[in-house]
N, C-alpha and C positions, 0 to 999 in steps of 0.2 A: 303557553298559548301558541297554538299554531293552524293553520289555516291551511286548506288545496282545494283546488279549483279544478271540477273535471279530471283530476290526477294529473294537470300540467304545470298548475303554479304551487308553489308550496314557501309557505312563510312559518319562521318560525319566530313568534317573537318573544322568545326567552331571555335574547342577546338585547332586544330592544329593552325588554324592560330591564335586565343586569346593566345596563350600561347608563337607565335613564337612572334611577337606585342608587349608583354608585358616584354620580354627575350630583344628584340631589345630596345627597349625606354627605359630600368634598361642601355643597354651599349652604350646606346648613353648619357645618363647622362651620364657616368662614363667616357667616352672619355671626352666631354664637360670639365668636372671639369678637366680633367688633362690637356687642352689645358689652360684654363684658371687660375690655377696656374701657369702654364708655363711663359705664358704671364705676371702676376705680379713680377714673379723671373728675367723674360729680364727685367723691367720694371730698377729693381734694379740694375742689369745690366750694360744694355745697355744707360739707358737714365741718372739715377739716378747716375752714379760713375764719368763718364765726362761731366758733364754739359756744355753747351756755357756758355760764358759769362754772354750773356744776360738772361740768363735760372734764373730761382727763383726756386728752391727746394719745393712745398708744399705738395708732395703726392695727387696732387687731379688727375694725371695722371694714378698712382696706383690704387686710390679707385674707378674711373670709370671704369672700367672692369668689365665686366658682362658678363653673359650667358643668353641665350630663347632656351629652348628644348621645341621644339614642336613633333608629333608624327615620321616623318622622316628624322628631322634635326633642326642642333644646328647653333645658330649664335653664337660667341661670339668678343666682341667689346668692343671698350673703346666710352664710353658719352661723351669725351668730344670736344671741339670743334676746338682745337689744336692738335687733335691724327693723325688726316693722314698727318699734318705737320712734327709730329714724327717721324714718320712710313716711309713718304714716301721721306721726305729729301724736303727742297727750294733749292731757286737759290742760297741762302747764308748760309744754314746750310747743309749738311752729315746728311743722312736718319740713323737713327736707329731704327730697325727694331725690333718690343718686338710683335706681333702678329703672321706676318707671319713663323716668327723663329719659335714662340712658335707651330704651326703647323707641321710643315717641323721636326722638332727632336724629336719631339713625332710618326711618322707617323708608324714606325714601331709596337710601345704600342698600338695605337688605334687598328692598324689593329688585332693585339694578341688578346685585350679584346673582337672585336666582333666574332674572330676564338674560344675564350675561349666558349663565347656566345651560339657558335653552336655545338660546341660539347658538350653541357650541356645540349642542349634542345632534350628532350624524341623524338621529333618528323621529327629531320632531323640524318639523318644518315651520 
């Protein structure tokens, strides 16, 4: 995208938008990872401190959490194949909820990091 005025002014904003892009995907990591500690801390929490009964402790609930940041958004999620069961509660267990919390309590810090974001980049005022 670039712009001239009369052939006297000439803007080009390639750089503006490479550098807004690059400023945004650095705080969209930076969110991601804090939603996704988050998420390992409920983990301990929420799932990990009163187990059901029937519950076996291995940590493979913790170590499945992960993140994908791609250019304008982050997934992050646990692998494994008991997690919406967690998450989202059965007819015979009480949902404990270690993702969407970990969202929901951060929501204020995301938003901070990407306001930090913009007020650091040269090119938005």
């Amino acid at each position: 995208m670039s712009y001239k005025v009369n052939g006297l002014l000439q803007w080009d904003g390639s750089k503006a938008i490479a550098s807004i892009s690059n400023d945004q995907g650095r705080a969209l990591n930076a969110a991601s990872v804090l939603v996704e500690n988050a998420a390992v801390k409920n983990v301990n929490k929420q799932v990990y401190s009163t187990p059901e009964t029937t519950y076996k402790r291995t940590g493979a609930l913790r170590a499945s959490i992960t993140r994908e940041v791609g250019n304008e958004e982050a997934f992050i999620g646990a692998g494994i194949d008991y997690a919406p069961y967690v998450e989202f509660g059965t007819r015979r267990t009480k949902a404990r909820p270690f993702l969407r919390i970990a969202l929901l309590l951060n929501t204020r810090k995301i938003l901070g990091i990407f306001a930090d974001m913009y007020k650091r980049n040269k090119y938005v005022n």
